[in-house]
NUGU-539652 format. One record per residue (C-alpha): x, y, z; residue number from 0. Coordinates in Angstrom, 1 decimal. Layout:
% residues N
      x      y      z   i
      X      Y      Z NUM
...
END
This chain:
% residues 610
      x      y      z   i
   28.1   16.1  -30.9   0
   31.3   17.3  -29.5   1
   33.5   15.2  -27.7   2
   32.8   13.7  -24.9   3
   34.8   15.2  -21.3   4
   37.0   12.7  -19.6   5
   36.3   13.0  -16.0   6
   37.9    9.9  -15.1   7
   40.1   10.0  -12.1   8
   42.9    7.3  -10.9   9
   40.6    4.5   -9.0  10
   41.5    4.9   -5.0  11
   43.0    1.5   -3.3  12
   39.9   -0.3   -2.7  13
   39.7   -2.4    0.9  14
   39.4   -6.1   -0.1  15
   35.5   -7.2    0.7  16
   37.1  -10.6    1.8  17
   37.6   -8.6    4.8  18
   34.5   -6.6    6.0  19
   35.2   -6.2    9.6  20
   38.1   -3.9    8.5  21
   36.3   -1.6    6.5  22
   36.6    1.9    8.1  23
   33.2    3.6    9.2  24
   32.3    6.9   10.5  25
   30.8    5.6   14.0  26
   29.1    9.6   14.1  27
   27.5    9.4   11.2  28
   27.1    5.3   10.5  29
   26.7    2.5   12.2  30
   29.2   -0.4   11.1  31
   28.8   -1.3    7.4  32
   30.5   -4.9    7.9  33
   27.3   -6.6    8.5  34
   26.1   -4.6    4.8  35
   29.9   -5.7    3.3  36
   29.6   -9.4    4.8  37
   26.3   -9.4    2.4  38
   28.2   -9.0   -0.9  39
   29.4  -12.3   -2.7  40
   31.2  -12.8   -6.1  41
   30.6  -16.3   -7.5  42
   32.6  -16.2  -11.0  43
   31.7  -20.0  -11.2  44
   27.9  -19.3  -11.9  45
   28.0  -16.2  -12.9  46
   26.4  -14.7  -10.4  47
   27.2  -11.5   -7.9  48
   24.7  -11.6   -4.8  49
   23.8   -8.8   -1.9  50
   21.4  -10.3    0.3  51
   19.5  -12.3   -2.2  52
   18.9  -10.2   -4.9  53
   21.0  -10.8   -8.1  54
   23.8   -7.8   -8.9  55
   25.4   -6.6  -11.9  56
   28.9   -5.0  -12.2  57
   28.7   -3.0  -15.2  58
   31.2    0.0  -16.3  59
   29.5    3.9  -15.0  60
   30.2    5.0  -18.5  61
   28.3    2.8  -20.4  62
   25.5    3.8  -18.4  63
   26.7    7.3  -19.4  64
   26.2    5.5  -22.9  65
   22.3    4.4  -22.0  66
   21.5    8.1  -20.6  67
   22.2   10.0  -23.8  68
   20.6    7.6  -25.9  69
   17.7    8.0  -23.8  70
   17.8   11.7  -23.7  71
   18.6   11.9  -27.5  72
   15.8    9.5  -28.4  73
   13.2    9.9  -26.1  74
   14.1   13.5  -25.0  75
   15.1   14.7  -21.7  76
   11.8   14.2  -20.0  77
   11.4   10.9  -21.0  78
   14.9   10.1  -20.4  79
   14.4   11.4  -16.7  80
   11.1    9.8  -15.8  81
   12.6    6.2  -17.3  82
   15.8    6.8  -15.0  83
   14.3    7.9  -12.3  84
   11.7    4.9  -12.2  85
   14.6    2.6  -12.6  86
   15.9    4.0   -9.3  87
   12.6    4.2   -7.4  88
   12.4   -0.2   -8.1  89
   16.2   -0.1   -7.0  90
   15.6    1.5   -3.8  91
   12.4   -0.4   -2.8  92
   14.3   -3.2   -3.5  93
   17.0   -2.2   -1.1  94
   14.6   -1.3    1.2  95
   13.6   -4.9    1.7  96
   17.1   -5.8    2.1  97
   17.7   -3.2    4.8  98
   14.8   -4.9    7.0  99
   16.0   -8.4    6.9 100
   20.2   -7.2    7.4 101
   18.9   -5.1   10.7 102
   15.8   -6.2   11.6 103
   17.0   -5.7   15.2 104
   18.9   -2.6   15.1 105
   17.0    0.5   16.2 106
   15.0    2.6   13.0 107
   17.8    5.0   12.5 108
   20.3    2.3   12.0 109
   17.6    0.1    9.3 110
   17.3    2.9    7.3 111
   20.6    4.3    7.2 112
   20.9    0.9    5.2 113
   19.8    2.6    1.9 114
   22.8    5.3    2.4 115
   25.3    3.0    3.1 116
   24.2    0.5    0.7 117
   24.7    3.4   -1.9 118
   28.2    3.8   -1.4 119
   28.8   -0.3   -1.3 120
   27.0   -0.2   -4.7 121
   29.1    2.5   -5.9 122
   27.1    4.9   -7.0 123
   27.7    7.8   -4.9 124
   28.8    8.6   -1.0 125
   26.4   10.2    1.2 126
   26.6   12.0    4.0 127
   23.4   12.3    6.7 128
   23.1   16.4    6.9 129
   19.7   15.9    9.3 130
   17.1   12.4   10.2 131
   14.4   12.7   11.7 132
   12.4    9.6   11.3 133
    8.4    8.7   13.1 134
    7.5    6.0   11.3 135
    4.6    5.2   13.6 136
    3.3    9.1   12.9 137
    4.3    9.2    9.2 138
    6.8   11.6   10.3 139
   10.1   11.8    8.3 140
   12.4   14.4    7.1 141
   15.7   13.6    5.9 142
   19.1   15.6    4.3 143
   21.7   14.3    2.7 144
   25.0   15.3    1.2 145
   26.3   13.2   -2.1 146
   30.0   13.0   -2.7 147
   31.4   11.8   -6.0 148
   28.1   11.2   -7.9 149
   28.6    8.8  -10.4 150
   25.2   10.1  -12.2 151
   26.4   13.3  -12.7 152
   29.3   12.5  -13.6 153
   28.2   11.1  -16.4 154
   25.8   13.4  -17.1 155
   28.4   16.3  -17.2 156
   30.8   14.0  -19.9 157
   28.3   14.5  -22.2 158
   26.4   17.9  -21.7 159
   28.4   19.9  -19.4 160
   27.3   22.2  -17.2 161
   23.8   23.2  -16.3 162
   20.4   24.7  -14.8 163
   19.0   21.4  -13.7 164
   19.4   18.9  -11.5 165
   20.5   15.6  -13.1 166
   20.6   12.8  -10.5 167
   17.6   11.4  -11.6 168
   18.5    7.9  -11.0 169
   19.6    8.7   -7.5 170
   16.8   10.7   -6.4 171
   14.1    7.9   -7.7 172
   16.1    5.3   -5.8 173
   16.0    7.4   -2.3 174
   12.0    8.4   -3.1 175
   11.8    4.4   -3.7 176
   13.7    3.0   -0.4 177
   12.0    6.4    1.9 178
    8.5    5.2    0.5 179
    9.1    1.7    1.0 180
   10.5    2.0    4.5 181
    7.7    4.5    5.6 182
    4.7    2.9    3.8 183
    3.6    5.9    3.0 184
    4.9    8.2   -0.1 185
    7.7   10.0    0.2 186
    9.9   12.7   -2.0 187
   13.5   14.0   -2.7 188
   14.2   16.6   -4.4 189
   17.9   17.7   -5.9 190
   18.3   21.4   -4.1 191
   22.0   21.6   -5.5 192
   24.1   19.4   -8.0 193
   27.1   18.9   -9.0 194
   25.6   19.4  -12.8 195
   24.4   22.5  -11.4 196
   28.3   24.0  -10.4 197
   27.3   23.1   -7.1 198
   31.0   21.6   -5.2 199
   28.4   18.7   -3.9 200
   24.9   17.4   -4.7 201
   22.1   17.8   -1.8 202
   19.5   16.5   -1.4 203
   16.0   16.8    0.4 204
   13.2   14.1    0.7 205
    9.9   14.5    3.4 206
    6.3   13.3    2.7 207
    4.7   14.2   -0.5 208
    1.8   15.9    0.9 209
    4.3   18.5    2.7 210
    5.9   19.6   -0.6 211
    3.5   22.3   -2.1 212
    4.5   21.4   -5.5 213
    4.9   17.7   -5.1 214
    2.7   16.3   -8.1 215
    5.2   18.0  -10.4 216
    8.0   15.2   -9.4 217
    5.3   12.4   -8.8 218
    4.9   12.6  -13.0 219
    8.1   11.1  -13.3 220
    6.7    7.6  -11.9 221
    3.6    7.7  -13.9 222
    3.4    6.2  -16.9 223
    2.9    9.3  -19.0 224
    6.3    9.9  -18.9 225
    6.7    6.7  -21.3 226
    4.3    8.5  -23.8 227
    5.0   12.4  -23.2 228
    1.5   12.4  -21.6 229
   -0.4   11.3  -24.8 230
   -3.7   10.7  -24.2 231
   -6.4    8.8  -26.7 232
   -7.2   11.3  -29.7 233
   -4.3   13.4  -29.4 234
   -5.4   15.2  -26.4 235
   -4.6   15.6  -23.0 236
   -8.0   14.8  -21.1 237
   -7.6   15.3  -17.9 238
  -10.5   13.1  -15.5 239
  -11.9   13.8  -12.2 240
  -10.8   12.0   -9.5 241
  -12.5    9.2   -8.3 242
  -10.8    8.5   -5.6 243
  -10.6    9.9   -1.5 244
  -10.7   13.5   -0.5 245
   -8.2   15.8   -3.0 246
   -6.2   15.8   -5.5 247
   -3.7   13.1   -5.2 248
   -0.3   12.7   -3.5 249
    0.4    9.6   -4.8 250
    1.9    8.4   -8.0 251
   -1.2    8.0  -10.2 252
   -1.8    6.7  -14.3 253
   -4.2    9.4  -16.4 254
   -4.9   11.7  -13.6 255
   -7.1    8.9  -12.0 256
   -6.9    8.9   -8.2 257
   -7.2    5.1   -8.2 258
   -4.9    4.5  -10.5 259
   -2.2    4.1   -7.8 260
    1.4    3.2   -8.8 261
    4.5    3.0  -10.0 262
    6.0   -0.2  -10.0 263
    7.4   -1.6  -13.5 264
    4.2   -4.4  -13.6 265
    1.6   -1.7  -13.0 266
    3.8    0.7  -15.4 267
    3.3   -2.3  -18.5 268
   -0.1   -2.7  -17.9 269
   -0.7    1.2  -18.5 270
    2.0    1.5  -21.1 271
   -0.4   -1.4  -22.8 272
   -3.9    0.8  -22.1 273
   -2.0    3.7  -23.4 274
   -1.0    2.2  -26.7 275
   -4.6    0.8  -27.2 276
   -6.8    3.2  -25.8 277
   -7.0    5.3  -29.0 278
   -8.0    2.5  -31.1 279
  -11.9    0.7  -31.4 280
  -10.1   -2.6  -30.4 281
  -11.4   -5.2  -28.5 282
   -9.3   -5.8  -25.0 283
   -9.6   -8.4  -22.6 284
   -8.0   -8.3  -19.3 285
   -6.5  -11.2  -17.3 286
   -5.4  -11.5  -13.8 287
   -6.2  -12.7  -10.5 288
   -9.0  -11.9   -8.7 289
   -8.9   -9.0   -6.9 290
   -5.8   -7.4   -8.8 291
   -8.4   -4.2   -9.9 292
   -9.5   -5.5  -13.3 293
  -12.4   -3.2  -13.4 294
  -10.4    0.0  -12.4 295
   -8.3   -0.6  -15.3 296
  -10.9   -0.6  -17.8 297
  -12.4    1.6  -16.5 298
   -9.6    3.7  -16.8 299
   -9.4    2.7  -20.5 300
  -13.0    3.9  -20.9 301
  -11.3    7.3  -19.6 302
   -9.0    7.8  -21.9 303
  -10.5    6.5  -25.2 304
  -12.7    8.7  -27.6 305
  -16.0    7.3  -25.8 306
  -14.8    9.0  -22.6 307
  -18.4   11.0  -22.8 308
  -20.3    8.3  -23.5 309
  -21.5    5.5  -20.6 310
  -19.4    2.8  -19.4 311
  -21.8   -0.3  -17.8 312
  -20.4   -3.0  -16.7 313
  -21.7   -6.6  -15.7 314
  -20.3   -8.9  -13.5 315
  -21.4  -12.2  -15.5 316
  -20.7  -14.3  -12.2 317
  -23.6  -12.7  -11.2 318
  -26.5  -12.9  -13.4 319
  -28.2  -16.1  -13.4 320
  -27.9  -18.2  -16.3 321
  -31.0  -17.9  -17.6 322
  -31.4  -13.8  -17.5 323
  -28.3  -13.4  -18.8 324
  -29.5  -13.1  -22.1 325
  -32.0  -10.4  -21.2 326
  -29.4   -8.6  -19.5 327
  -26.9   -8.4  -22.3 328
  -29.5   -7.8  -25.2 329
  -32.9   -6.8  -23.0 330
  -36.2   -7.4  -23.3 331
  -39.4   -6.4  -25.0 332
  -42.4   -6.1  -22.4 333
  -44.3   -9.7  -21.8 334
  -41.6  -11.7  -23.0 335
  -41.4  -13.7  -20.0 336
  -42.9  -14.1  -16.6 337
  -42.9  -11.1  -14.9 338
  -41.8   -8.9  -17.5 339
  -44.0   -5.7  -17.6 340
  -42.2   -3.3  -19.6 341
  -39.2   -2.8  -22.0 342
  -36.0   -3.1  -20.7 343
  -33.1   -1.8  -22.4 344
  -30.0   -4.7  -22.6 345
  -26.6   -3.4  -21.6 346
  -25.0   -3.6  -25.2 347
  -28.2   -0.6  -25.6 348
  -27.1    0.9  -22.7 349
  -23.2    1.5  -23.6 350
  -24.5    2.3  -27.2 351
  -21.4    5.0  -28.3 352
  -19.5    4.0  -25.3 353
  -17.8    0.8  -23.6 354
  -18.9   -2.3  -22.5 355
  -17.3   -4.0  -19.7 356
  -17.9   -7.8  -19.2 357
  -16.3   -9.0  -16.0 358
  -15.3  -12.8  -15.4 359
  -16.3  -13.5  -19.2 360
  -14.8  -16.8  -18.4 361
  -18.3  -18.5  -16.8 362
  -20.6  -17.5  -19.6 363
  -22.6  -20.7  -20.3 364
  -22.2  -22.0  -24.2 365
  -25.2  -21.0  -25.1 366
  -24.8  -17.3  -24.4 367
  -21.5  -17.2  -25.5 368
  -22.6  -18.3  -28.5 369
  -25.2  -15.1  -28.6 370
  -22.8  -13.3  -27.4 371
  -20.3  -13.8  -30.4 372
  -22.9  -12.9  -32.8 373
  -23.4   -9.3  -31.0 374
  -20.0   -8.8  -31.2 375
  -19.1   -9.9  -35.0 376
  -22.7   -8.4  -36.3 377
  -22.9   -5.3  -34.1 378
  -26.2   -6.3  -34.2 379
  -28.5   -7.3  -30.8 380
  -32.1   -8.8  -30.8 381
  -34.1   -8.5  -27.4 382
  -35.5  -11.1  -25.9 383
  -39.4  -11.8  -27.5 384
  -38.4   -8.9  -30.4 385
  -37.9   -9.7  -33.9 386
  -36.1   -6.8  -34.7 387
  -33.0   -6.6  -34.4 388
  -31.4   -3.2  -33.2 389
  -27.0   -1.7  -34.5 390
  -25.1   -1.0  -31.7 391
  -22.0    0.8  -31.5 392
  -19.9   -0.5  -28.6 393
  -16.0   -1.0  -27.2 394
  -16.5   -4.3  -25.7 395
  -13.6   -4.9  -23.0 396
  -14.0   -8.3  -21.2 397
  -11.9   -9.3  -18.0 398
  -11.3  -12.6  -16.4 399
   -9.4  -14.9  -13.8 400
   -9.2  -18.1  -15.6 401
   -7.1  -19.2  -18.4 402
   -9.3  -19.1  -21.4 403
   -7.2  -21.4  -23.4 404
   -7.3  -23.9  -20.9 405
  -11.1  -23.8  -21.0 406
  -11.4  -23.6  -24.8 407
   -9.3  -27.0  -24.4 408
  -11.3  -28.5  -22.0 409
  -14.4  -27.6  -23.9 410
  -15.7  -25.2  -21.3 411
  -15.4  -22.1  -23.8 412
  -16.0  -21.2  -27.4 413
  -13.1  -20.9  -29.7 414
  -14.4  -18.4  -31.8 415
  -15.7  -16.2  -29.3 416
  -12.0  -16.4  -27.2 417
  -10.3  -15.3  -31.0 418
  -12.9  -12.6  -31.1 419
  -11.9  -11.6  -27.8 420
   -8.2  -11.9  -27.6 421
   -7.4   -9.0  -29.5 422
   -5.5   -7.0  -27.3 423
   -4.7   -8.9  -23.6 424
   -3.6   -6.7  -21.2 425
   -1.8   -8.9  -18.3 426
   -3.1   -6.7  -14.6 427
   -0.1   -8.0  -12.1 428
   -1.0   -9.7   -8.7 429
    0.2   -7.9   -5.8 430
    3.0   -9.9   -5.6 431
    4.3   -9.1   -8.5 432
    3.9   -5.6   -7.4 433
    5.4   -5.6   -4.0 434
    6.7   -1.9   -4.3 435
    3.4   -0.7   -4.7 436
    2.0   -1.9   -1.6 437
    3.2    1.0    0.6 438
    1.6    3.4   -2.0 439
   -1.6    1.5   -1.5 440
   -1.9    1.1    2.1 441
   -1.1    5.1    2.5 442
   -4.1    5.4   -0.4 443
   -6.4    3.3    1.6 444
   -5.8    5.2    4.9 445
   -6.2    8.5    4.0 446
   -9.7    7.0    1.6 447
  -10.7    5.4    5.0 448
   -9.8    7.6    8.0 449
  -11.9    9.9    5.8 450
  -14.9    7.9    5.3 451
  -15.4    6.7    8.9 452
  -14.0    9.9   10.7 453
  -11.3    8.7   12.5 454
   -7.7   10.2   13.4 455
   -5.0    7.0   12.4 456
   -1.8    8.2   12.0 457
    0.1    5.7   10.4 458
    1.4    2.0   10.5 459
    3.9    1.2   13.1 460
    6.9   -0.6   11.5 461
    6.0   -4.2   12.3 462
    2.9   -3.6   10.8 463
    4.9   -2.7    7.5 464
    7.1   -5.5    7.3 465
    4.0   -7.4    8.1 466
    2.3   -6.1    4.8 467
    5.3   -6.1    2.8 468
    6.0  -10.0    3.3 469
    2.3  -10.9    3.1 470
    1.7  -13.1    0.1 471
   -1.8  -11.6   -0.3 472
   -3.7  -14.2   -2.2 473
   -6.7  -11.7   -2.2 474
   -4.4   -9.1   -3.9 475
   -5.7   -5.0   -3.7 476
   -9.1   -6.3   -2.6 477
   -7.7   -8.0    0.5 478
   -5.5   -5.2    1.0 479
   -8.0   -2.3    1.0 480
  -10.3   -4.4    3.4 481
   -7.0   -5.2    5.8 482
   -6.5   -1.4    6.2 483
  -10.0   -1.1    6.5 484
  -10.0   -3.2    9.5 485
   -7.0   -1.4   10.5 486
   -9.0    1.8   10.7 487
  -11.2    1.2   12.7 488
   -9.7   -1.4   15.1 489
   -6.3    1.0   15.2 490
   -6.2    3.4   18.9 491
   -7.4    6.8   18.1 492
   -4.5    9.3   17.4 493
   -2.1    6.1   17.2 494
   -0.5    4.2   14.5 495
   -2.4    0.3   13.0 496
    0.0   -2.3   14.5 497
   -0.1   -5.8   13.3 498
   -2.8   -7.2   15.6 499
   -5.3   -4.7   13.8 500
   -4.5   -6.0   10.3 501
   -4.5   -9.7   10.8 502
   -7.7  -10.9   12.5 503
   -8.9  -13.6   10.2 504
   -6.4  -16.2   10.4 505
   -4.6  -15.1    7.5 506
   -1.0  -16.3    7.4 507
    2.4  -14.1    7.1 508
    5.8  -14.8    7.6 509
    6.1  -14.1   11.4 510
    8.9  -15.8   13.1 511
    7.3  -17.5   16.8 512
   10.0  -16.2   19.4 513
   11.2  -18.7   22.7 514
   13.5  -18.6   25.3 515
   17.0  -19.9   25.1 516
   19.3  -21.6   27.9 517
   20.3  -18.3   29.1 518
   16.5  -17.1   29.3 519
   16.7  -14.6   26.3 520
   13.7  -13.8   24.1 521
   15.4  -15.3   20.3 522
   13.6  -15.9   17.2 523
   12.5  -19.8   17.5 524
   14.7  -21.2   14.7 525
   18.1  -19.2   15.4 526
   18.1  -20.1   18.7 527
   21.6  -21.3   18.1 528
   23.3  -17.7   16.8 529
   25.4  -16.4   19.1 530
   25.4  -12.6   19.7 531
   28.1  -10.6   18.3 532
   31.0   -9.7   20.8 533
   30.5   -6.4   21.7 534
   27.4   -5.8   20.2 535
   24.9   -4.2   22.6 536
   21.4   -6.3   23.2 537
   18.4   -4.4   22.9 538
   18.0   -4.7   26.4 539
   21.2   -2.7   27.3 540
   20.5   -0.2   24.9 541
   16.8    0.3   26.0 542
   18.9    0.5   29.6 543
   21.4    2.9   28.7 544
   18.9    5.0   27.1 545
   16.2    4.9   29.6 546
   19.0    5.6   32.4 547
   20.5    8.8   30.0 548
   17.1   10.2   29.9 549
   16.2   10.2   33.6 550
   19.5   11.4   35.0 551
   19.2   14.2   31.9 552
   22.7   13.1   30.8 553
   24.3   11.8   27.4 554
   23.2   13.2   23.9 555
   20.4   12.6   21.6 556
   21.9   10.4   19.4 557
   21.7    6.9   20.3 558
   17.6    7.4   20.0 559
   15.9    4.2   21.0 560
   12.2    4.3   19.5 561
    9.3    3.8   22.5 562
    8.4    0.7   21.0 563
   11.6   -1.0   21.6 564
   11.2    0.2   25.2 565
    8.1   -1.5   26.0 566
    9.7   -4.4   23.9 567
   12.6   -5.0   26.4 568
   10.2   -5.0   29.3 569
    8.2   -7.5   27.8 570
   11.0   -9.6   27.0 571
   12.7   -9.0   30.3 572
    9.6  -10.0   32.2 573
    9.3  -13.4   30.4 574
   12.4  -13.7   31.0 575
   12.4  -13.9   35.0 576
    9.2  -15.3   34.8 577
   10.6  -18.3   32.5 578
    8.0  -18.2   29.6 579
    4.8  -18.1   31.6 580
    2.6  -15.9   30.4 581
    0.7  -15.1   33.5 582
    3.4  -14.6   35.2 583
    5.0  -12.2   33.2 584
    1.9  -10.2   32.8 585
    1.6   -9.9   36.9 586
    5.3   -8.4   36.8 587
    4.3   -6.0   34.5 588
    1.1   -5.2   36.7 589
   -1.3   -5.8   33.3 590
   -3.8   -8.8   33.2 591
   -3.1  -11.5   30.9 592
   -4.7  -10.6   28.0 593
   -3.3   -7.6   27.7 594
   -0.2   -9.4   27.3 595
   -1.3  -11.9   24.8 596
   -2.7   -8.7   22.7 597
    1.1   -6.8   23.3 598
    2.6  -10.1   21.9 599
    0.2  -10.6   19.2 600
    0.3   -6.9   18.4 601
    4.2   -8.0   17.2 602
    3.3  -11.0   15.7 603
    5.3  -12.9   18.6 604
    4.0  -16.1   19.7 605
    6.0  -17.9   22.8 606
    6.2  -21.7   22.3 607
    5.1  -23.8   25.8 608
    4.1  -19.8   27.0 609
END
């Protein structure tokens, strides 16, 4: 290995972060980054650096230098660039999250010019906005951007010099990550010149994946078969069909399974796991919450295991009443009981060569269990009113919601069988512990729906993503495919699903309830007391300005205020002179009542006395 370049320059004088209103800013480009600045606190007493309220890390560029060629020399480069750029795609979902709650009432440009600014707070690179053109309500986005002093390929180019690829890998995950996050809805960058490259500058490109004709080859880097160079059970490469809406997919998938949607690092364990075991005949027992897609992931174990040809039946033990399950697991000869007028096959016959899946495991009475464990340890079943008893050759995977410990304790649950079980848990995350996938999913859902019931939805309007992004889901992916679900077909025909589409059925997200202050201003209930910044604009005047520029045809495009902050002024300006009532806000607006009450749920506002 020769030795390493030094690229180091003399560190610029820094301005002092005690100090945020004085950083300088680019007001054509950016708006003010002291409200981003103001977020950044150093508290050498607990150890602990904090933006927003996520935890930070001030670490030396080159010893992440250090971590990329061991990657590269010990994974290899593709590897190496799928782990990277993953580690980026969290960091900018993250940040996306951050930007929502910093400017939650600036217009869209300004919220997600967040994630460039944020960049260049962070230190990783400065950016420069080339082109923005951002619809979030249409799915619309297109963006260009210039990088300056990239500390990624910097690094990168200590170690290997110059080359024909693109090597911010990190950087171009994170902006894929914050882009998807902000748009619910998958988008891509892609490197068109680097700095690694000979390029003076990088720059970059990101827009939807779909409008990229060659998009699934960068959407490999956030699957999991980058961990494992794409090895599937048995050595090969086995590709399966897709099971999931319309074609080929668009969105970061596991084994080439269309349901297998995404790329956070929970979902990325869980298939890491799936991978490792899928090769093997081992037993595997899934456990999560209910409605976190248990069944999809085994049944994309089946898929990638040597029994892929074979059949995969599953059973739902919940259910089968208690006294047929013993017939369904091991059938029954014709005559054995009441009603029984033929031979039926049992499911262990029926996944004979192939896998067995056993869903909630966990409310098996004793006694079957009990059968049960002898199937599995004799690979041997006996139908019900046969004395014969009959080899099967079967994966058994079992899945359940309850802790299985906890109910061999409490007497509920066989020892033996939970031992013969517990060979290889794999751990499905909840939702919430998943949180950047949820944009992924909702744009996976829409397209599987809108195609199913015929209908032209565009999108998600943006309250409708924060909505969904700070939803605790308790029902996890179930609840979540039937919310957009409801979406679809409650959402306006050519229009975007708003919040009052998605939560009908009293389910419970953080929505702040709005009020009227002393000087009749719409304000978020419990901040009545923050006083507006000196200077700043309220949405009110902006809407004004820019309603005023656009009749009299004069001023530029830039200060873009989106339509729905338009008819959000008006609302807020007619409860305003009406003093809170509802009624009479509605007859200034010349709309009935209700339609009012269905604007203001449709933003999740509610007006306390109103």
């Amino acid at each position: 290995m020769s030795k390493p370049k030094d690229t180091s320059r003399p560190a610029p004088e820094g301005v002092p972060l005690v100090s945020p209103e004085q950083l300088p800013v680019d007001a054509n480009r950016y708006p003010d980054i002291a409200d981003l600045a103001a977020q950044l606190r150093f508290s050498p007493q607990s150890g602990h650096i904090w933006l927003h309220n996520k935890r930070m890390l001030l670490i030396h560029a080159e010893a992440l230098g250090v971590l990329r060629r061991e990657l590269i020399e010990t994974f290899g480069i593709e590897s190496a660039r799928g782990l990277m750029t993953r580690m980026g795609y969290y960091a900018g979902s993250r940040d996306a999250e951050i930007a929502r709650q910093i400017r939650d009432k600036e217009s869209v440009r300004d919220i997600f010019l967040v994630g460039p600014q944020l960049h260049g707070l962070e230190g990783i690179v400065q950016v420069e906005t080339v082109r923005l053109d951002i619809d979030v309500a249409r799915g619309r986005f297109y963006g260009e951007f210039v990088w300056s002093a990239a500390s990624e390929d910097e690094e990168h180019i200590r170690y290997y010099g110059i080359g024909k690829d693109a090597a911010c890998w990190m950087q171009i995950g994170y902006a894929s990550g914050y882009a998807t996050e902000f748009m619910g809805r998958p988008v891509l960058f892609r490197e068109t010149e680097c700095r690694a490259m000979a390029h003076a500058r990088c720059r970059l490109i990101g827009k939807p994946v779909e409008e990229w004709e060659d998009g699934e080859d960068d959407l490999r880097y956030l699957q999991v078969e980058a961990f494992t160079k794409g090895r599937m059970a048995g050595g090969k490469n086995a590709p399966s069909p897709s099971t999931g809406a319309g074609a080929p997919s668009v969105l970061p998938t596991a084994f080439g399974d269309a349901d297998m949607v995404g790329a956070s690092p929970g979902f990325n364990a869980a298939c890491h796991m799936i991978n490792r075991v899928a090769s093997t005949q081992a037993t595997v027992l899934f456990l999560g919450e209910s409605g976190v897609g248990k069944e999809v992931f085994a049944r994309a174990l089946h898929r990638v295991s040597p029994r892929r040809d074979k059949p995969f039946i599953a059973l739902n033990c919940a259910a089968i009443p208690e006294q047929l399950v013993e017939s369904e697991l091991f059938g029954a000869e014709k005559g054995a009981f009441t009603g029984s007028t033929s031979t039926r096959l049992g499911r262990f016959e029926r996944a004979d060569g192939g896998t067995l899946f056993l869903d909630e495991i966990g409310i098996l009475s004793l006694g079957a269990q009990g059968k049960l464990l002898r199937a599995l340890q004799q690979g041997e079943v006996e139908r019900l009113g046969d004395l014969q008893t009959r080899r099967v050759d079967v994966r058994v995977i079992a899945a359940t919601n309850v802790n299985l410990r906890d109910e061999v304790k409490a007497g509920r649950f066989r020892e033996d069988l939970f031992f013969r079980l517990n060979v290889f848990p794999i751990h499905v995350p909840s939702l919430r512990e998943r949180r950047e996938d949820v944009p992924l999913l909702m744009h996976y859902f829409l397209r599987k729906f809108t195609q199913r019931h015929g209908l032209n939805i565009t999108g998600f309007t943006s309250r409708a993503i924060q909505a969904m992004l700070n939803y605790d889901w308790p029902g996890n992916i179930r609840e979540l495919e039937n919310m957009v679900e409801r979406g679809v077909i409650l959402g306006t025909e050519g229009g975007a699903i708003d919040v009052g589409h998605l939560f009908t059925s009293g389910e419970k997200f953080d929505s702040q309830p709005f009020q009227l202050d002393s000087s009749g201003k719409l304000k978020i209930a419990d901040d009545l007391s923050a006083e507006p910044v000196s200077g700043e604009p309220t949405l009110i005047e902006r809407v004004s300005n820019r309603v005023s520029q656009l009749l009299g045809d004069t001023g530029n495009d830039e200060n873009i205020v989106p339509l729905e902050e338009i008819e959000d002024a008006l609302v807020q300006k007619a409860l305003q002179r009406a003093g809170g009532n509802v009624s009479a806000a509605a007859r200034l607006l010349g709309i009935t009542r209700s339609q009012l009450v269905y604007r203001l749920k449709m933003r999740g506002i509610t007006i306390s006395g109103g």
